[in-house]
Backbone as CSV, one residue per row, in Angstrom:
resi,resn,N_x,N_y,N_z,CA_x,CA_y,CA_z,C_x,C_y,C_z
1,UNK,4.768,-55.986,-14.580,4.862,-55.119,-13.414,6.234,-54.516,-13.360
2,UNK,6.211,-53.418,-12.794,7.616,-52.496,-13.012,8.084,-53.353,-11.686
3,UNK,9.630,-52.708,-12.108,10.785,-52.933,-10.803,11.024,-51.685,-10.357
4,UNK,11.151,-51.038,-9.495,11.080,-49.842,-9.051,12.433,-49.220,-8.306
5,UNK,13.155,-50.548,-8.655,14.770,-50.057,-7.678,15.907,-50.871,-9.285
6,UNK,15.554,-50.311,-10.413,16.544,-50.809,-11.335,16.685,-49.581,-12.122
7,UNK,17.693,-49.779,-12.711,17.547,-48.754,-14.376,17.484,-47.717,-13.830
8,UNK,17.429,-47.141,-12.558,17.232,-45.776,-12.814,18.309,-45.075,-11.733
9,UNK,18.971,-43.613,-11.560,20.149,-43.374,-11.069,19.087,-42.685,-9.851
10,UNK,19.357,-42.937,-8.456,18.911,-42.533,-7.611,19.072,-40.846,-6.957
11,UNK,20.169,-40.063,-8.000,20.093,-38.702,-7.550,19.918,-37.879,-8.520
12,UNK,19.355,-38.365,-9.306,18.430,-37.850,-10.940,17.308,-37.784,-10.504
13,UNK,16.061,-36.520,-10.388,14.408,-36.348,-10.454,14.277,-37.533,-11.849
14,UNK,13.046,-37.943,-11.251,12.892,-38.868,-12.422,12.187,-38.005,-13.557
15,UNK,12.551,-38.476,-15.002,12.730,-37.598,-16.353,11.089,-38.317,-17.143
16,UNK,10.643,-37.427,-17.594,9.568,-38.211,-18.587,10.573,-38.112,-20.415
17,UNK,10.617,-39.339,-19.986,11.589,-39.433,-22.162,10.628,-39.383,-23.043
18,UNK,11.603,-38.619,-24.163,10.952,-38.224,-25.100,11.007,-39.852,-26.098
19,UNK,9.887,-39.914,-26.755,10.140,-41.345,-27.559,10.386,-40.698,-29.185
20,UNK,11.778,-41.356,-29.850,11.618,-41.039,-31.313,11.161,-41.666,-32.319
21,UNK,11.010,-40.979,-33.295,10.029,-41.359,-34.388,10.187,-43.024,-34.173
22,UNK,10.989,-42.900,-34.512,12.112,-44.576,-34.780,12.142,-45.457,-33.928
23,UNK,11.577,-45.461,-33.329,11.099,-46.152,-31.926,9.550,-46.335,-31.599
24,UNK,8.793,-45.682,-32.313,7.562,-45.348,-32.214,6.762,-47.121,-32.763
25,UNK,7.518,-47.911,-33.435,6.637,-48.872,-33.689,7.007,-50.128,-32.919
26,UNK,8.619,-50.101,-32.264,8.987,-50.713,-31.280,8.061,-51.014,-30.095
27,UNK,8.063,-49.739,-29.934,6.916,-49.861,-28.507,5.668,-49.946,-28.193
28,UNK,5.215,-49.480,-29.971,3.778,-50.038,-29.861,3.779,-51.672,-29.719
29,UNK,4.470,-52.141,-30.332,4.846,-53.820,-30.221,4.612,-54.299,-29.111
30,UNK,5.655,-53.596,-27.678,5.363,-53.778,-26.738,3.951,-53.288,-25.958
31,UNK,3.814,-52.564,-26.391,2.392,-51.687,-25.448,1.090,-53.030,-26.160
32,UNK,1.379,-53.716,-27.159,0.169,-54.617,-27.904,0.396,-55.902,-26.989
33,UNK,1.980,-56.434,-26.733,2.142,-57.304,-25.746,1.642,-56.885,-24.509
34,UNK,1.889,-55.846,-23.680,1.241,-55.283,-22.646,-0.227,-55.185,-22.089
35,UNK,-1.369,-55.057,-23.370,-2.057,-54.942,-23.442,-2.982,-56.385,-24.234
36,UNK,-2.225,-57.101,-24.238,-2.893,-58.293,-24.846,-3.587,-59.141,-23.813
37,UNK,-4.948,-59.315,-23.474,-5.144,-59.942,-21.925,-4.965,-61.177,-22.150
38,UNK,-4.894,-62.146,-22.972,-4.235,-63.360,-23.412,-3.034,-63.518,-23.835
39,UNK,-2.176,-62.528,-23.522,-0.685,-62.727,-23.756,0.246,-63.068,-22.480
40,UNK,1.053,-62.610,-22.175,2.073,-63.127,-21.059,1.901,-62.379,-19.898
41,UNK,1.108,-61.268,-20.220,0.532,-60.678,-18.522,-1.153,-60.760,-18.547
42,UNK,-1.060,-61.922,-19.016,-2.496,-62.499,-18.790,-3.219,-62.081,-17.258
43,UNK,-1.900,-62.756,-16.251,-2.460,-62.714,-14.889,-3.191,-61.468,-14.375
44,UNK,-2.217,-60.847,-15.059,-2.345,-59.354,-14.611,-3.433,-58.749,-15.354
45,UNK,-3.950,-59.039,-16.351,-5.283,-58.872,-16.883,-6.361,-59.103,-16.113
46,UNK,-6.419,-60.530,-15.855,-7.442,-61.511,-14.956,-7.546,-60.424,-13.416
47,UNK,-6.407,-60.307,-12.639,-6.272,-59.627,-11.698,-7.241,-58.192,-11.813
48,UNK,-6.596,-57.590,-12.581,-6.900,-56.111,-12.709,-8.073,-55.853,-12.159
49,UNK,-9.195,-56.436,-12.705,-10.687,-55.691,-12.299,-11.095,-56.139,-10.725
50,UNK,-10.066,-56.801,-9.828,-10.945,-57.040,-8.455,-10.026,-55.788,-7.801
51,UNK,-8.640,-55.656,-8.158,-7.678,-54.706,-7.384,-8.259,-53.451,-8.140
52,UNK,-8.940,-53.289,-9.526,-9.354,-51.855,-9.478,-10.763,-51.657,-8.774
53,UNK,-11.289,-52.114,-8.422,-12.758,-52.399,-7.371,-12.615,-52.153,-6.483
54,UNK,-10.953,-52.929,-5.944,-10.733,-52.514,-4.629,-10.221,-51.087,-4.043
55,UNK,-9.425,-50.892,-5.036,-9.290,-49.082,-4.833,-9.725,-48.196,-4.886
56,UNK,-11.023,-48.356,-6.132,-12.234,-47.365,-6.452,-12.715,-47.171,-4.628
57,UNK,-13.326,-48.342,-4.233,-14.296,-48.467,-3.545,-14.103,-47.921,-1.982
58,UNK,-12.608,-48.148,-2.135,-11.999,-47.805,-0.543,-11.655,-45.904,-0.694
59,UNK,-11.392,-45.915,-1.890,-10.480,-44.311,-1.907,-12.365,-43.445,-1.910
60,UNK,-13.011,-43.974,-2.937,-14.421,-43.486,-2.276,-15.274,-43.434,-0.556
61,UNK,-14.947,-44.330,-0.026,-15.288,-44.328,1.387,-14.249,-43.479,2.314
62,UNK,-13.142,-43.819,1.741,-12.349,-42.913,2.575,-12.316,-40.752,2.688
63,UNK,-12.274,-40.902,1.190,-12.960,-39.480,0.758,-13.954,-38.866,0.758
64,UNK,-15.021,-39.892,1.086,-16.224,-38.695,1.254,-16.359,-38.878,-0.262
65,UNK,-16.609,-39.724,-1.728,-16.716,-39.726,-2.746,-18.051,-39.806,-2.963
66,UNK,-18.775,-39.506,-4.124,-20.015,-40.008,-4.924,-19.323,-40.362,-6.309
67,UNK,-19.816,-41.295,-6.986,-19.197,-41.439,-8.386,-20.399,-40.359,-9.128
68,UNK,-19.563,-39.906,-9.898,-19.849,-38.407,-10.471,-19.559,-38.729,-11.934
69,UNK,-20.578,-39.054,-12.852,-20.101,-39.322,-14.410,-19.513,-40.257,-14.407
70,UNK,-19.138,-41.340,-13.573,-17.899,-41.940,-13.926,-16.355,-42.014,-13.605
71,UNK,-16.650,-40.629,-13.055,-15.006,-40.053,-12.501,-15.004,-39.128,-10.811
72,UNK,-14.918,-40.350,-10.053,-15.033,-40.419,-9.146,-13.821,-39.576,-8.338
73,UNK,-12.665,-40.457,-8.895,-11.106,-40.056,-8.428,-10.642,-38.195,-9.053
74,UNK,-11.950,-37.354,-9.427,-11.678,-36.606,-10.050,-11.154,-35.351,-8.757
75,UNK,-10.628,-34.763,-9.556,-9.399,-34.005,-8.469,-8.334,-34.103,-7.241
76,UNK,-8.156,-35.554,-7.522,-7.121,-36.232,-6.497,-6.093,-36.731,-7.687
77,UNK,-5.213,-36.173,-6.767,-3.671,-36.544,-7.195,-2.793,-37.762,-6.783
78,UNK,-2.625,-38.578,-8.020,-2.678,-40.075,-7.595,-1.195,-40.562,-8.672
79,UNK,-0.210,-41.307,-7.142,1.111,-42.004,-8.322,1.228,-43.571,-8.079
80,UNK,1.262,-43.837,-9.291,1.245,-45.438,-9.557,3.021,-45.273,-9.713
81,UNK,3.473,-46.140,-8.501,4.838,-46.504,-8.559,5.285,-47.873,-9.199
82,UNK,6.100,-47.935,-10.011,6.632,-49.293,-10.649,5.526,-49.533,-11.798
83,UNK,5.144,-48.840,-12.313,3.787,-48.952,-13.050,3.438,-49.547,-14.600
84,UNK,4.830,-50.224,-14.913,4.552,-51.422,-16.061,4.430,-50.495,-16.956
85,UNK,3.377,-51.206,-17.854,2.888,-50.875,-19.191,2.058,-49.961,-18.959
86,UNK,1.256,-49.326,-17.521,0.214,-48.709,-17.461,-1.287,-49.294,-17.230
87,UNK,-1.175,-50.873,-17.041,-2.497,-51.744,-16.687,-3.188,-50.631,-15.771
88,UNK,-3.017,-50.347,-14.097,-3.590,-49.661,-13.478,-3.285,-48.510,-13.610
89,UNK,-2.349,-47.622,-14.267,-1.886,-45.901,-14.358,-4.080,-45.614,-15.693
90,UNK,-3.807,-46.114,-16.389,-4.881,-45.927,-17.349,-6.228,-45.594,-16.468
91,UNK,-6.452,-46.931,-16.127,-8.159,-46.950,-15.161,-8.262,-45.831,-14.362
92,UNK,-6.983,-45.702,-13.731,-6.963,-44.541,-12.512,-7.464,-43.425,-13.452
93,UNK,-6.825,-42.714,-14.673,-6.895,-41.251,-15.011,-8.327,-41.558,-15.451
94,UNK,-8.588,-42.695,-16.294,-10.195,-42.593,-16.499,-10.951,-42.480,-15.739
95,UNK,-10.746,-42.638,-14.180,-11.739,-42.305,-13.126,-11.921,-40.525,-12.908
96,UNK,-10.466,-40.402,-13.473,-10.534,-38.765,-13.297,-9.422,-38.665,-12.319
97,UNK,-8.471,-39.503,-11.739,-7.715,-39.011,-11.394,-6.359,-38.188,-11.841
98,UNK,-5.294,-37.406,-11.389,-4.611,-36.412,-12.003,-2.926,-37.885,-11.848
99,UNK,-3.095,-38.453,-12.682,-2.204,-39.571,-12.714,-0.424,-39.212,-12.769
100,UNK,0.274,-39.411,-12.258,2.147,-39.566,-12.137,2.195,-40.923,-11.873
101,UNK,3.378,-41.619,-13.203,3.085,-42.799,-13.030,4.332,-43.251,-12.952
102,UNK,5.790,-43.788,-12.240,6.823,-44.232,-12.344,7.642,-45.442,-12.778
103,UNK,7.967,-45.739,-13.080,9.067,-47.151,-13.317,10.392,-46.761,-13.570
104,UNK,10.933,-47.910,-13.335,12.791,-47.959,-12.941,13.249,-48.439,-14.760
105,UNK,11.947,-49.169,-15.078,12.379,-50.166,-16.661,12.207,-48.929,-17.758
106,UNK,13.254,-48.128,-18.259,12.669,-47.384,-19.171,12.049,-48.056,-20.398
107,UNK,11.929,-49.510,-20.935,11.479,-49.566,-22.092,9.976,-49.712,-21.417
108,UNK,9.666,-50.617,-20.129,8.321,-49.993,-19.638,7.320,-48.924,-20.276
109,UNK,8.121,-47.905,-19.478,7.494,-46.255,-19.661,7.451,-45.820,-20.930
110,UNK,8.424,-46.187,-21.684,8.120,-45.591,-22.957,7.049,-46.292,-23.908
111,UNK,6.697,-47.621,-23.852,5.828,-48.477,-23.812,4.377,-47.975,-23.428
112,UNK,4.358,-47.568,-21.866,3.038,-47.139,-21.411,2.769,-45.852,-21.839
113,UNK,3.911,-45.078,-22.389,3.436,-43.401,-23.042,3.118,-43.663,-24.618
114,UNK,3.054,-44.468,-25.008,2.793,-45.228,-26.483,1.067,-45.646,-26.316
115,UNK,1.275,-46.354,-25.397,-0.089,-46.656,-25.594,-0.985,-45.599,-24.789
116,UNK,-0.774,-44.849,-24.069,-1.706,-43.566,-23.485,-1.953,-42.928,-24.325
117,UNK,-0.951,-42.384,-25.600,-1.450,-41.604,-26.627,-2.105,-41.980,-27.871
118,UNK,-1.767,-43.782,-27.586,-2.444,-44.553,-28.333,-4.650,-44.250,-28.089
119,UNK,-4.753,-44.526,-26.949,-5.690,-44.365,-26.534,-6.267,-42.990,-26.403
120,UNK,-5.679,-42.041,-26.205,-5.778,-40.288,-26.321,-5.745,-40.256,-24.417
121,UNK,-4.759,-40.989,-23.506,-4.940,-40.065,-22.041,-3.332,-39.796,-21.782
122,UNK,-4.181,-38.878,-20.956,-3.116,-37.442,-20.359,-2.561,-38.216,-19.087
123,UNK,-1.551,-38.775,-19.133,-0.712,-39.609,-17.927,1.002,-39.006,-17.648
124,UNK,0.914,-38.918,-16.570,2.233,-37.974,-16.654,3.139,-39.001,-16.144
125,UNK,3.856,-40.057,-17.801,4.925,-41.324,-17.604,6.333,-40.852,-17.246
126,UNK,6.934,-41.433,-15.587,8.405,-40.988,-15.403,9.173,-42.056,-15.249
127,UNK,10.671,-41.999,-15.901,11.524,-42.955,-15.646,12.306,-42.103,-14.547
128,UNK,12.284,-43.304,-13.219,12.823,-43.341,-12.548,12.144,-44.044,-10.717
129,UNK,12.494,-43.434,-9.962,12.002,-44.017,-8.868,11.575,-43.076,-7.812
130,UNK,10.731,-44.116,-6.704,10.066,-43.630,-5.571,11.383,-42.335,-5.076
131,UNK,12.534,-43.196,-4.665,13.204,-42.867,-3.756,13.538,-41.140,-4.367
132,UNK,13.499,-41.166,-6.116,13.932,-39.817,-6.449,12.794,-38.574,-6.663
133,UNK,11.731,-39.204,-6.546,10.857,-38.434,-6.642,10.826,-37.628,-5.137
134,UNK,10.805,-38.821,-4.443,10.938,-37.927,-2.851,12.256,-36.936,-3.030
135,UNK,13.407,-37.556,-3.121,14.564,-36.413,-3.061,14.382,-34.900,-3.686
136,UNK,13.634,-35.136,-4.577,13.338,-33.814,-5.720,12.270,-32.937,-5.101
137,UNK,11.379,-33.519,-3.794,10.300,-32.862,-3.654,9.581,-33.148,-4.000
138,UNK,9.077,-33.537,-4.962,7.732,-33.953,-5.831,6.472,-34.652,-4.695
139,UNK,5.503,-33.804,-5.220,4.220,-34.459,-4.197,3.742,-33.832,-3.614
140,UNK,3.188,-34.048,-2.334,2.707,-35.005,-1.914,1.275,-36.382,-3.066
141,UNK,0.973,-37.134,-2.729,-0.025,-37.270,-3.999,-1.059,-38.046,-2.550
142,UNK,-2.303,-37.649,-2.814,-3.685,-37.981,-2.229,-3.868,-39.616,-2.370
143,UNK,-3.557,-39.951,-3.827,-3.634,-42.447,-3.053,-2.129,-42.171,-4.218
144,UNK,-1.204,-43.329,-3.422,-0.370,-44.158,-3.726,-0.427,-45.527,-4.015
145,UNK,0.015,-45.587,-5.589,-0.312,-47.236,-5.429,1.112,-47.892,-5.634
146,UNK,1.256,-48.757,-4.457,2.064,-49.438,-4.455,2.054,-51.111,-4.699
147,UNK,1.894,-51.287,-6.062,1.403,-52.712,-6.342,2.341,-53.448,-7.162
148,UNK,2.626,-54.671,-6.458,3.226,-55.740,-6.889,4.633,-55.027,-6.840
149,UNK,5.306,-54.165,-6.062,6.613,-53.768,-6.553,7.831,-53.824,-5.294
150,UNK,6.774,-54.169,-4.478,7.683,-54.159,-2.830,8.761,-55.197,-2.870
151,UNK,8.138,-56.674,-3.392,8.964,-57.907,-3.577,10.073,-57.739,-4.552
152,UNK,10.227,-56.717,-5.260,11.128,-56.939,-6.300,12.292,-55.321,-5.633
153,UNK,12.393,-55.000,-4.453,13.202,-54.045,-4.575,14.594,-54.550,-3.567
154,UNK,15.288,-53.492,-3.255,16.460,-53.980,-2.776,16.511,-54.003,-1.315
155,UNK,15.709,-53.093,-0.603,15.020,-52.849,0.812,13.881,-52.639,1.043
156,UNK,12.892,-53.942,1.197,11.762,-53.309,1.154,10.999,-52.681,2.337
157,UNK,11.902,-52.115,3.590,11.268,-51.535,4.336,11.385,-50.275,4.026
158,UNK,12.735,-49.797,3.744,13.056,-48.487,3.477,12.179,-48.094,2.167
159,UNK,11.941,-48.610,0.909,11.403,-48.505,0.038,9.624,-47.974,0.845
160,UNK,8.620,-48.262,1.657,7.899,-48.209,2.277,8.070,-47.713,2.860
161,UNK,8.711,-47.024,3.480,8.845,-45.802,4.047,9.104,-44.696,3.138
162,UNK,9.425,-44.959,2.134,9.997,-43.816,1.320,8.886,-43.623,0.325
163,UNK,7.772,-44.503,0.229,6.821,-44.114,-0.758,5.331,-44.179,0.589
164,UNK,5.821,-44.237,1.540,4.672,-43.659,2.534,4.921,-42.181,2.698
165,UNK,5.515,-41.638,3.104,6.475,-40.036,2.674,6.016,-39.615,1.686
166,UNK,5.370,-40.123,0.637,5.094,-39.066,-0.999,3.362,-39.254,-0.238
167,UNK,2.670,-40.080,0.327,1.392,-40.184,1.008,0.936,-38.327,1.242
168,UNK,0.145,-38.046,0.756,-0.749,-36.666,1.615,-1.254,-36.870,2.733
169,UNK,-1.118,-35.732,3.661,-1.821,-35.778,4.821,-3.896,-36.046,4.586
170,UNK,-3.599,-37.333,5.373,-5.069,-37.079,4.776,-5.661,-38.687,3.884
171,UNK,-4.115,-39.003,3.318,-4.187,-39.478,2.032,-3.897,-41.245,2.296
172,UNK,-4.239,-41.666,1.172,-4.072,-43.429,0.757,-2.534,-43.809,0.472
173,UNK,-2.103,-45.053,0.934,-1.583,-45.950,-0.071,-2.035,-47.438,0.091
174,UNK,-1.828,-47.876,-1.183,-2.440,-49.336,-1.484,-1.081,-50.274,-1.814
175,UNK,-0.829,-51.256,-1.013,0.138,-51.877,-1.144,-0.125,-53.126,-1.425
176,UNK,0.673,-54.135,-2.686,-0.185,-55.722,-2.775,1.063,-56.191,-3.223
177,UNK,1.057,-57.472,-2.632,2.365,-57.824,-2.807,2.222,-59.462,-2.312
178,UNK,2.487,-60.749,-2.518,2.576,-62.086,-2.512,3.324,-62.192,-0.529
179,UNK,2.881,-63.097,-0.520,3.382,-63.551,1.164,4.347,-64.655,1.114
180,UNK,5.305,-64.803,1.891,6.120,-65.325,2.052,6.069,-66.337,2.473
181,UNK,5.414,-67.824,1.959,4.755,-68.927,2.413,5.079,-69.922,1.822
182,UNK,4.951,-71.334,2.378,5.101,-72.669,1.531,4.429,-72.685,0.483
183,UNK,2.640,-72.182,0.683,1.929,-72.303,-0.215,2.318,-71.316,-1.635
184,UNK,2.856,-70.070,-1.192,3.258,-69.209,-2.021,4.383,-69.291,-2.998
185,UNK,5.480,-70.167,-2.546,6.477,-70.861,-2.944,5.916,-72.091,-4.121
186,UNK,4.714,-72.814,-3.421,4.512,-73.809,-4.843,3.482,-73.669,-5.743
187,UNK,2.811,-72.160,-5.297,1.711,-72.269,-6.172,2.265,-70.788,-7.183
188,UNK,2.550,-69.576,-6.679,3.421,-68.492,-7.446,4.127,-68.696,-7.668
189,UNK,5.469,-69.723,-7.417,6.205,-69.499,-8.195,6.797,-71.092,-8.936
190,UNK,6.885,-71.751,-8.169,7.560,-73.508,-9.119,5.482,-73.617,-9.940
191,UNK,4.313,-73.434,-9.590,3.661,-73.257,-10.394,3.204,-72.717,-11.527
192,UNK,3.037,-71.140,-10.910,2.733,-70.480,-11.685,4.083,-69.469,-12.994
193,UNK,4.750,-69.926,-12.556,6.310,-69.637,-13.556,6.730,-70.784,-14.228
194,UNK,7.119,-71.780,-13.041,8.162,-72.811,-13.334,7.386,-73.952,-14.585
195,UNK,6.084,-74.461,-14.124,5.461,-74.749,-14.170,4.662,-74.658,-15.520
196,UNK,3.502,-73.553,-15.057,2.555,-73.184,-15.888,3.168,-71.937,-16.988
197,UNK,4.302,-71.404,-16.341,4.665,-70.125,-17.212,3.763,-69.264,-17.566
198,UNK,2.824,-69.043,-16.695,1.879,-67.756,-16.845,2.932,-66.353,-17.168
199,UNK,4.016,-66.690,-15.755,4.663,-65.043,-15.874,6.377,-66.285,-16.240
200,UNK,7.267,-65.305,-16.563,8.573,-65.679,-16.774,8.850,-66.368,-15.476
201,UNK,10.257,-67.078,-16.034,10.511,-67.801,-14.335,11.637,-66.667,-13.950
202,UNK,11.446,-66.935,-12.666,12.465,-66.061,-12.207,11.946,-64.515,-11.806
203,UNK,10.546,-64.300,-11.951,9.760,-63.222,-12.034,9.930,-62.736,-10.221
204,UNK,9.768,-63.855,-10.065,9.244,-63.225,-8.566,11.057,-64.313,-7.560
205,UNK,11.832,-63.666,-6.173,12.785,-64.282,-5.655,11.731,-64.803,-4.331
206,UNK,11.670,-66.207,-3.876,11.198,-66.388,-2.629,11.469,-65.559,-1.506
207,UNK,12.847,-65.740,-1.274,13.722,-64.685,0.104,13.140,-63.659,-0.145
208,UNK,12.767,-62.808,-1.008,12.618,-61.422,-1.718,10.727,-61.038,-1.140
209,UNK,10.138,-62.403,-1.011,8.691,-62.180,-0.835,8.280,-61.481,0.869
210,UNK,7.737,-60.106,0.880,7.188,-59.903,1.851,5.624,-60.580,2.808
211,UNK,6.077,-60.604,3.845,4.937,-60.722,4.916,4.344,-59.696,5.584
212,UNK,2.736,-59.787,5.407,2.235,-58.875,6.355,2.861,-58.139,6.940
213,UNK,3.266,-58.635,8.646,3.919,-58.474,9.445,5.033,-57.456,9.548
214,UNK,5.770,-57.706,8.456,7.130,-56.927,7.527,6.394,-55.725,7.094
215,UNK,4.933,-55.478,6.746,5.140,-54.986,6.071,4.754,-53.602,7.650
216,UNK,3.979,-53.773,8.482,2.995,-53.481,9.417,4.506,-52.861,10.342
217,UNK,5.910,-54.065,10.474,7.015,-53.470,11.418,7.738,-52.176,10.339
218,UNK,7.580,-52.340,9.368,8.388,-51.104,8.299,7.720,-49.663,8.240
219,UNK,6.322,-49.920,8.857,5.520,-48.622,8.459,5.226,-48.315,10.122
220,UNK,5.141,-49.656,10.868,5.043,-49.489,12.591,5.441,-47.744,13.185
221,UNK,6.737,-47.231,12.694,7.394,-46.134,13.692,6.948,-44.937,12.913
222,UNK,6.120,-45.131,11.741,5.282,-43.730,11.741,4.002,-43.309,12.215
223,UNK,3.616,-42.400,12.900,3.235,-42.176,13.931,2.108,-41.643,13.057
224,UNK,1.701,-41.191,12.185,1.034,-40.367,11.323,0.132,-41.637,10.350
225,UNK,0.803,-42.962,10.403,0.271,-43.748,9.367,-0.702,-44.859,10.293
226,UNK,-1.875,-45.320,9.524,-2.507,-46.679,10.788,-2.319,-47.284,9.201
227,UNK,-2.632,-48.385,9.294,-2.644,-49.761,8.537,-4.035,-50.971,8.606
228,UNK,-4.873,-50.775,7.711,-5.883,-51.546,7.493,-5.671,-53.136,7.819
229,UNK,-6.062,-53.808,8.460,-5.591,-55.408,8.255,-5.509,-55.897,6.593
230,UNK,-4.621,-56.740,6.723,-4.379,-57.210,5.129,-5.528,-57.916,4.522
231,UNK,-6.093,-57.894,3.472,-7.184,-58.719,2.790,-6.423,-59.940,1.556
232,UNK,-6.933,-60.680,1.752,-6.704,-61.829,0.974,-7.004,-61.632,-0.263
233,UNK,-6.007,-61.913,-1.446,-6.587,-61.500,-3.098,-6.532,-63.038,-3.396
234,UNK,-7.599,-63.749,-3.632,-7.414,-65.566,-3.903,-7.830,-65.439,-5.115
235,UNK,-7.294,-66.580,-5.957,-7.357,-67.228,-7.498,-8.368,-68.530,-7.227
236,UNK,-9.582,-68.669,-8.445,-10.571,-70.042,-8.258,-9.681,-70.354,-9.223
237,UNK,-9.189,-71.590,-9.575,-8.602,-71.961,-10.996,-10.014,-72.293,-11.866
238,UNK,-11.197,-73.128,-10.699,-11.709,-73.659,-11.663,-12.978,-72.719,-12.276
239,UNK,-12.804,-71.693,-11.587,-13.626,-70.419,-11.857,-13.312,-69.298,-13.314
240,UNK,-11.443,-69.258,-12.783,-10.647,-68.588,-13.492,-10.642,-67.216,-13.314
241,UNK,-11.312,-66.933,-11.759,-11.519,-65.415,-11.569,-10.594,-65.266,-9.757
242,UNK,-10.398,-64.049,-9.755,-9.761,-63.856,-8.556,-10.936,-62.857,-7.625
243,UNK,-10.400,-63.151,-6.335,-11.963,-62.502,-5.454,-10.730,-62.150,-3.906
244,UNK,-11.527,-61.450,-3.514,-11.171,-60.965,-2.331,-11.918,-61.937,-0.956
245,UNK,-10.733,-61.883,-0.014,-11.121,-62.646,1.298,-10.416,-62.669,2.195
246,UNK,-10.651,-63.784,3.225,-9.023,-63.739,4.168,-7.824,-64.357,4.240
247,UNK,-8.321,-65.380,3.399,-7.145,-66.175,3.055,-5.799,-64.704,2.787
248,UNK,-4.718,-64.458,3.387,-3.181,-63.981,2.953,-2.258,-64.602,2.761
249,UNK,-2.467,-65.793,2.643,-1.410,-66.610,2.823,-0.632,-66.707,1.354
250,UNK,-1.358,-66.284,0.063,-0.536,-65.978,-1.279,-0.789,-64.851,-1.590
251,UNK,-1.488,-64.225,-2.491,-1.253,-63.059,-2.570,-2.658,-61.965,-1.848
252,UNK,-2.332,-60.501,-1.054,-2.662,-59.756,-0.406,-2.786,-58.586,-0.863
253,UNK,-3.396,-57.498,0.016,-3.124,-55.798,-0.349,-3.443,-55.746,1.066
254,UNK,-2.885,-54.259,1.850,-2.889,-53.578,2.349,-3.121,-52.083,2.191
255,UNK,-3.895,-51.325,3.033,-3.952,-50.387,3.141,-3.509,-49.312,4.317
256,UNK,-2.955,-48.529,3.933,-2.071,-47.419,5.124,-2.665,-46.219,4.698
257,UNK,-3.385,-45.949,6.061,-3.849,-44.273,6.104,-2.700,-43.362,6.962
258,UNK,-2.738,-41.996,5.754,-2.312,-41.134,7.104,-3.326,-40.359,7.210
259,UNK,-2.956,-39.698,8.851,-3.479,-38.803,9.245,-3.547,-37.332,8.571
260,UNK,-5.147,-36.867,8.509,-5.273,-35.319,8.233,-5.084,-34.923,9.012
């Protein structure tokens, strides 16, 4: 998962890099780690198909959608912020959406533009951040996905406000992000790092983990935005699948509409 407040200079439009020859097998390396669902973003493999279910299904109800061929998200303009290797930037354009995809990590992005052309899709990969895309103008975009990237920035209210702002009138964002809990403390992270080493240690800071609440007072004073109640994203271990519910107490998504 990208970091979305590193690596990148905050009064620079964020740049799509060019990758050279000479680099070209570097990053396939990485884009094969990236893409390995039994490798080190396993989780994020396992994850993927309930959080892409969940966005299909809501950005369709919310829009007035029919799935059409397959490509439902077709003619909506959609930015995956902090966006890794491209796990969710990919699914999105295959739905048909018109994809801008950001991260702060340039070996990330150059990584996820490796494997897009690996695959043959048209993803428009930028190094840099929320905050510069707003400064530059860029946007508005119809769904925002804001996943897994809130916990890892330097303010995460202002950050949420600043990627509710790239939101269209009219338009989505999807926010998912771990809760700030005892349980969350021993099962994400002295577990699932310290522990089990699913993800690196040190992946995720406790202090750093948002709550609901936090997230509902940061977006509270816009007047233009309502906020879906949070849904519960739970792990069966002995299942090995993740499902949606009410449990929030580890990891969540939210949804924030604005007004047309």
């Amino acid at each position: 998962m990208g970091k979305a407040a590193q690596d990148a200079p905050l009064d620079l439009p964020p740049q799509a890099p060019s990758i050279d020859p000479a680099e070209v097998a570097k990053f396939a390396a990485m884009a094969e780690d990236w893409w390995n669902p039994t490798g080190k973003f396993r989780p994020l493999h396992k994850f993927n198909p309930t959080r892409l279910r969940f966005i299909r299904e809501t950005a369709e109800a919310h829009f007035g959608l029919a799935p059409r061929l397959g490509k439902p998200l077709e003619g909506l303009k959609l930015l995956d912020i902090g966006c890794g290797g491209g796990l969710l930037s990919e699914p999105m354009a295959r739905l048909g959406a018109q994809v801008t995809a950001v991260d702060a990590t340039l070996p990330n992005i150059k990584t996820a533009m490796t494997h897009a052309r690996q695959v043959g899709l048209d993803i428009d990969y930028r190094h840099g951040t929320a905050e510069a895309l707003l400064a530059a103008g860029e946007g508005p975009f119809d769904i925002v996905l804001n996943m897994e990237v809130v916990e890892h920035v330097a303010d995460a209210a202002a950050f949420l406000q600043n990627t509710a702002n790239l939101v269209a009138p009219g338009g989505l964002m999807f926010i998912a992000t771990i809760n700030r809990t005892p349980k969350a403390l021993a099962l994400a992270i002295i577990g699932a790092e310290r522990i089990l080493r699913w993800l690196p240690p040190g992946t995720h800071d406790y202090d750093k983990l948002v709550k609901p609440e936090e997230i509902a007072a940061a977006l509270g004073d816009m007047a233009n935005l309502s906020l879906d109640a949070p849904i519960g994203v739970n792990y069966n271990p002995l299942l090995d699948r993740w499902s949606l519910g009410r449990d929030t107490s580890m990891n969540y998504m939210v949804v924030a509409r604005k007004a047309g």
